[in-house]
LOMARKOL-434076 format. One line per field, with one value per residue (C-alpha): residue number from 1; x, y, z. Coordinates in steps of 0.05 Angstrom, whole numbers, padded with zeros to 5 digits. Layout:
REM residues N
dolum	NUM, ...
east	X, ...
north	Y, ...
up	Z, ...
END
This chain:
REM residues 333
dolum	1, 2, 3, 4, 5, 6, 7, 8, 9, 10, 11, 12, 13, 14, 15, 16, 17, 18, 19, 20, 21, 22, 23, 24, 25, 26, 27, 28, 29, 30, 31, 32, 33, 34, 35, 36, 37, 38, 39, 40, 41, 42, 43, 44, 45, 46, 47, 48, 49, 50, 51, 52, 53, 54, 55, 56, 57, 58, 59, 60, 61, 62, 63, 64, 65, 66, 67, 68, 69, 70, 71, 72, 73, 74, 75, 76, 77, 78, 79, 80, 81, 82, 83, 84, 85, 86, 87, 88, 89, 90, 91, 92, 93, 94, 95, 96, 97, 98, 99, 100, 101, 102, 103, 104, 105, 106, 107, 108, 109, 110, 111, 112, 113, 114, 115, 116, 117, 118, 119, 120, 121, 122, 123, 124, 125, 126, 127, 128, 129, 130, 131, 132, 133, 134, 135, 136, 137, 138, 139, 140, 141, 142, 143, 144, 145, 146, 147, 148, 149, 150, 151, 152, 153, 154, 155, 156, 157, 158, 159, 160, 161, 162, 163, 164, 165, 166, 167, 168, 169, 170, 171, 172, 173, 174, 175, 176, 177, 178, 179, 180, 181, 182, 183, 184, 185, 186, 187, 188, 189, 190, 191, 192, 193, 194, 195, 196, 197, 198, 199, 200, 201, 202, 203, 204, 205, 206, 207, 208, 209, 210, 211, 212, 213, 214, 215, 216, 217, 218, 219, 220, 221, 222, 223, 224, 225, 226, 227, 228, 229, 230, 231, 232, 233, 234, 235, 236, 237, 238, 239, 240, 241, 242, 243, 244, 245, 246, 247, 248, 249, 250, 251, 252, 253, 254, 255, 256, 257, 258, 259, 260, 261, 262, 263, 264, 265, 266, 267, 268, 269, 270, 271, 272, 273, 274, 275, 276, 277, 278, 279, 280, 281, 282, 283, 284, 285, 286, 287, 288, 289, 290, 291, 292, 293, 294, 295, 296, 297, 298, 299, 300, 301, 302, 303, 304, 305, 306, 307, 308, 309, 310, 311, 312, 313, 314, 315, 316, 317, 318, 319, 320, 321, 322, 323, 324, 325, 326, 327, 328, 329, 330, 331, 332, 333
east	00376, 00308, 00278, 00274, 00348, 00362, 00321, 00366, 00425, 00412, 00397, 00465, 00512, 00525, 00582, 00610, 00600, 00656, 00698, 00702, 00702, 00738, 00727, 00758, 00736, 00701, 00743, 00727, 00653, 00665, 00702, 00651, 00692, 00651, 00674, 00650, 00638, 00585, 00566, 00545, 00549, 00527, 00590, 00579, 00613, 00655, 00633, 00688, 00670, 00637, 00666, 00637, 00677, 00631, 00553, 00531, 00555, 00507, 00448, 00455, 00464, 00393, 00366, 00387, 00346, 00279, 00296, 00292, 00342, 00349, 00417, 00414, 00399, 00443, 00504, 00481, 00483, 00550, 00583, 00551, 00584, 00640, 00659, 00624, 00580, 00493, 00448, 00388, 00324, 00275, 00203, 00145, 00110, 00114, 00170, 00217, 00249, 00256, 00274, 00329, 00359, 00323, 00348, 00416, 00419, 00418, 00465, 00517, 00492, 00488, 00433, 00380, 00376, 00314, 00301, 00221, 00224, 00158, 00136, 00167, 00218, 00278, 00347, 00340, 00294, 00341, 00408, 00394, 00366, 00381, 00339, 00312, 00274, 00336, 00379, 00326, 00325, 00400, 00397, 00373, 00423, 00471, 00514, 00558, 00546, 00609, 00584, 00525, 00570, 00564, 00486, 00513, 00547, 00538, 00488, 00446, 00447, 00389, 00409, 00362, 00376, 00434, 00473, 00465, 00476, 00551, 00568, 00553, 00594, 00605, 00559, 00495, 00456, 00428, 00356, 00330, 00267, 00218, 00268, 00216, 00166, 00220, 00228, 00283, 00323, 00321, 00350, 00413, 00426, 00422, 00469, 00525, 00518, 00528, 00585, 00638, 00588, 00605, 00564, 00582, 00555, 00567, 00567, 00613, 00653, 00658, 00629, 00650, 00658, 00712, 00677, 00614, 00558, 00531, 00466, 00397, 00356, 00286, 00241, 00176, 00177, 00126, 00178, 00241, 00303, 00362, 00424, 00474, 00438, 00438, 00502, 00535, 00503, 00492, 00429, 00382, 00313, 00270, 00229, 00165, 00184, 00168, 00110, 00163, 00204, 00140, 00113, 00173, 00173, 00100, 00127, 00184, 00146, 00087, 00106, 00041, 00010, -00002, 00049, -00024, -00050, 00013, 00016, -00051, -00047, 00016, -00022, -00065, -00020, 00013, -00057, -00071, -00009, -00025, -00084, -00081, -00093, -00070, -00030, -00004, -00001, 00070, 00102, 00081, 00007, 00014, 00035, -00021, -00069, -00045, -00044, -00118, -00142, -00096, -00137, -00205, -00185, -00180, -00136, -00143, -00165, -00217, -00252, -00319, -00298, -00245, -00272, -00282, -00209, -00192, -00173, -00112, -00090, -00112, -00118, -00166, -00245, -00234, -00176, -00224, -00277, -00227, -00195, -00258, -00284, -00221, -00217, -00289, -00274, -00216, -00251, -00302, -00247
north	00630, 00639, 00578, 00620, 00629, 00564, 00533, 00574, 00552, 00483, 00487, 00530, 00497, 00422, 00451, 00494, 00438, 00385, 00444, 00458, 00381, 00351, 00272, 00271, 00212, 00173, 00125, 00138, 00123, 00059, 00045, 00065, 00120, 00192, 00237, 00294, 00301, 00269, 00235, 00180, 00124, 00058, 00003, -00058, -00111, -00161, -00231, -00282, -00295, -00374, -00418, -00488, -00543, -00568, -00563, -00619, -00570, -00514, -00559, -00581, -00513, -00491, -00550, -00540, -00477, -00514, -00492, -00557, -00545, -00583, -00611, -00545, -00488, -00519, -00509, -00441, -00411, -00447, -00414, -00346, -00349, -00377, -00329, -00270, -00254, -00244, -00298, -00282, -00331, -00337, -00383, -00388, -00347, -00380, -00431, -00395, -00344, -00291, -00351, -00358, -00301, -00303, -00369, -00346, -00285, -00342, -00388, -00337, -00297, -00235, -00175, -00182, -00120, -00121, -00079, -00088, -00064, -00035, 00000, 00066, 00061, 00106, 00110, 00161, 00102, 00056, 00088, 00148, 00217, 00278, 00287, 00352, 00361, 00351, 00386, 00444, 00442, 00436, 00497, 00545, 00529, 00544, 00618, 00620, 00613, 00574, 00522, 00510, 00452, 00411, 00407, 00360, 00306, 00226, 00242, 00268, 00218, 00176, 00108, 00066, -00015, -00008, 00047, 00002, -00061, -00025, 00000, -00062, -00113, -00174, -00181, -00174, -00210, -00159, -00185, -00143, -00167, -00180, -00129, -00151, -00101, -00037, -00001, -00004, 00058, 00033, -00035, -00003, 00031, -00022, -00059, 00002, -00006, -00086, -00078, -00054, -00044, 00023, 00090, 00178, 00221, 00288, 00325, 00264, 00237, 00159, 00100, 00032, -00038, -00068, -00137, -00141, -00163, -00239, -00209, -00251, -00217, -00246, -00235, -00272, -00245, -00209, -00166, -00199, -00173, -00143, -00187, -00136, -00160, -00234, -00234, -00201, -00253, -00327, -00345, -00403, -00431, -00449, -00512, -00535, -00584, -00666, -00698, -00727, -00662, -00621, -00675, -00660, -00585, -00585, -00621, -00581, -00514, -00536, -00594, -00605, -00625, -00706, -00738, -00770, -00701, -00667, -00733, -00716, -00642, -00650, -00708, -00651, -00585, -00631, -00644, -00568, -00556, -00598, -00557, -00492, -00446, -00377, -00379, -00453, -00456, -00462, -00505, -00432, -00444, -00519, -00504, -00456, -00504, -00562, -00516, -00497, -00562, -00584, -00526, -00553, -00624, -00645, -00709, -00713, -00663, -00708, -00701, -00663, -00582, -00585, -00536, -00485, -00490, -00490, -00410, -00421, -00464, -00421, -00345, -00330, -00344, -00383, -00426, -00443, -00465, -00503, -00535, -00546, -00590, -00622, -00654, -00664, -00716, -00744, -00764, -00802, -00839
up	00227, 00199, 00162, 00091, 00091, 00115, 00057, 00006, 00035, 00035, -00043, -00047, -00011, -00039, -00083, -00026, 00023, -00023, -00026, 00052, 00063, 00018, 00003, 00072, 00118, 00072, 00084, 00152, 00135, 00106, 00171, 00220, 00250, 00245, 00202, 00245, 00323, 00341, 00283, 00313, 00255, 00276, 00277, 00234, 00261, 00219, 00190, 00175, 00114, 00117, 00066, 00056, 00021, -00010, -00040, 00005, 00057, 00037, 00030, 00096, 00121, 00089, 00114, 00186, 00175, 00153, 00075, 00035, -00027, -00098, -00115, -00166, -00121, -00061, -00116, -00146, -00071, -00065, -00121, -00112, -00042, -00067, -00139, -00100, -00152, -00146, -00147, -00198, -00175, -00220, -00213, -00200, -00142, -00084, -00095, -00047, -00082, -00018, 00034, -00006, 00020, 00085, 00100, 00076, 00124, 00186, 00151, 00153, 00220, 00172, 00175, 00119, 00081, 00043, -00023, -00042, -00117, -00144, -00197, -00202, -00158, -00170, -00147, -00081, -00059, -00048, -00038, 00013, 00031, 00065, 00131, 00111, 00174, 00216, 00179, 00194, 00269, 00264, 00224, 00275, 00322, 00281, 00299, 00236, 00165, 00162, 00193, 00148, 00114, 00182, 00161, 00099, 00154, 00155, 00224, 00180, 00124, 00107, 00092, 00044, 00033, -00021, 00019, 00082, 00051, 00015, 00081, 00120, 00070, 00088, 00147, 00108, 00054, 00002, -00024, -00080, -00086, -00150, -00195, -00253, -00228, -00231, -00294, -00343, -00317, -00242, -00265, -00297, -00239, -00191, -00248, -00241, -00170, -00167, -00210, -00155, -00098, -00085, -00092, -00096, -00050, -00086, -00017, 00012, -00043, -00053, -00007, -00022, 00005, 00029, 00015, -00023, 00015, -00005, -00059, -00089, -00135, -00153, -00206, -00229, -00299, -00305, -00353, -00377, -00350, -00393, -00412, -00382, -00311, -00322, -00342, -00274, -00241, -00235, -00261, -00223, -00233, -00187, -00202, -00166, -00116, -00135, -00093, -00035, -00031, -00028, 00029, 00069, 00053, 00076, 00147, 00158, 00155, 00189, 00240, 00266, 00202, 00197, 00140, 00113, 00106, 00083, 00033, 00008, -00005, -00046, -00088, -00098, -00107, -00166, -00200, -00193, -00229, -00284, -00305, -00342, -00291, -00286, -00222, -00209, -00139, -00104, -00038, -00002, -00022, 00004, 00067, 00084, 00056, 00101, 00155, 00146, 00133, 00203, 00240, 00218, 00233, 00166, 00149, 00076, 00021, 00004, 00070, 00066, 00075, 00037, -00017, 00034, 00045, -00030, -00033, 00006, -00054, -00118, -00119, -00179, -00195, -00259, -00230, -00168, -00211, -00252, -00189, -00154, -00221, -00220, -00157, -00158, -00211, -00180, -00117, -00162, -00192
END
């Protein structure tokens, strides 16, 4: 079949194609059983779902996997686990929104399905495509125009992190990740999607979960996010970490660092923060300072080279010169 005609037809034929088909096998789809011959539709294998009795539960759970929870956001994971329902994180960069759900994924044994939002982002994006240039070379092979509806099966279905994360359920962890940076119109559809976590193909009818997959969604509000949102899920807060839980955060994640050094740049994270400084920095910008302080041999922050190491700690010019002046006078005190 030439590729001009083929091109037509595969503007033509998504009407035609529901009408041959039917919403048959959907079902199917949702099942892992191909609708057609040779689909070929990966199986997702089952997770019993984990329950834990208790917070103290979770918290050790995240802790087993070198994530050092609050009381508050051990028992915000506990009941968004528990209710089913999304887990909004919002803080500060670098306080640990995304490990959240990384952390979360191994917890459970679940796949990590990972939706980066961004500016402009829009709703083919993250739900799925057609593989045009598939459906092409299928195309030509093709002997009868009847068949032209095959070229709309699941083999040839692109899935994007929402589709995968429906179809895989229970097994996986959805992480939509800093939704603050997507536009209005992309967070009301994610919204209609988290409301029964199910989507329409118009060429395939209806995919839905049989069990909704465990969902965090983090924002740093750089915008603030609509009510309708917040209220689907259950809203948490991530503080900065207190001097000894930011120690043992800093010793966790990076073992080799002395508990003297890791002592002293937490001492001096918490000063930083204290200042009015654009970007505060977070446990995430402790931990590489520690480590690059533990590389140059380094036992203490106030050890000479430790303003070369500064720019692990602080991201802007005017914070740096505020941060350098600052612990310039503390190590005169």
């Amino acid at each position: 079949m030439p590729a001009e005609e083929l091109y037509g037809l595969l503007e033509r034929v998504g009407s035609d194609v529901i009408e041959r088909r039917g919403i048959r096998g959907w079902a199917s789809l949702r099942d892992d059983i191909p609708v057609s011959p040779g689909a070929g539709l990966p199986r997702f294998r089952t997770i019993r779902s984990v329950r834990f009795a208790s917070v103290s539960e979770v918290e050790a759970a995240l802790r087993a996997e070198s994530y050092l929870p609050d009381r508050g956001l051990a028992t915000a994971v506990c009941l968004a686990l528990a209710m089913r329902r999304p887990l909004l994180l919002e803080g500060e960069p670098g306080v640990g929104k995304t490990e959240v759900a990384k952390t979360l994924a191994r917890v459970l044994d679940a796949e990590l399905v990972r939706l980066q939002c961004y500016e402009g982002i829009d709703a083919a994006q993250a739900l799925y495509e057609w593989d045009y240039s598939r459906q092409l070379l299928y195309g030509r092979t093709l002997e009868h125009r009847d068949q032209v509806a095959d070229l709309y099966g699941p083999e040839f279905l692109v899935e994007r992190p929402l589709l995968r994360a429906i179809r895989a359920g229970s097994s996986a962890v959805l992480l939509v990740d800093e939704l603050d940076r997507s536009d209005d119109e992309f967070e009301a559809f994610l919204l209609e999607v988290l409301s029964d976590f199910s989507v329409t193909v118009p060429e395939l009818g209806r995919i839905a979960a049989d069990e909704p997959p465990a969902v965090v969604v983090t924002s740093n509000r750089t915008r603030e996010l609509h009510d309708a949102l917040k209220r689907r899920c259950l809203y948490h807060w991530i503080e900065f970490p207190d001097l000894d839980r930011e120690v043992e955060i800093i010793r966790v994640r990076a073992p080799h660092v002395s508990e003297r050094l890791a002592r002293s740049v937490a001492s001096a994270v918490e000063r930083l923060r204290g200042l009015e400084l654009v970007k505060p920095p977070g446990p995430a910008e402790a931990i590489d300072w520690a480590q690059a302080l533990a590389v140059l041999g380094l036992d203490s922050v106030e050890a000479d080279g430790h303003r070369e190491t500064l720019g692990w700690a602080v991201k802007n010019r005017e914070d740096l010169r505020t941060a350098e002046a600052a612990l310039a006078s503390a190590a005169d005190e």
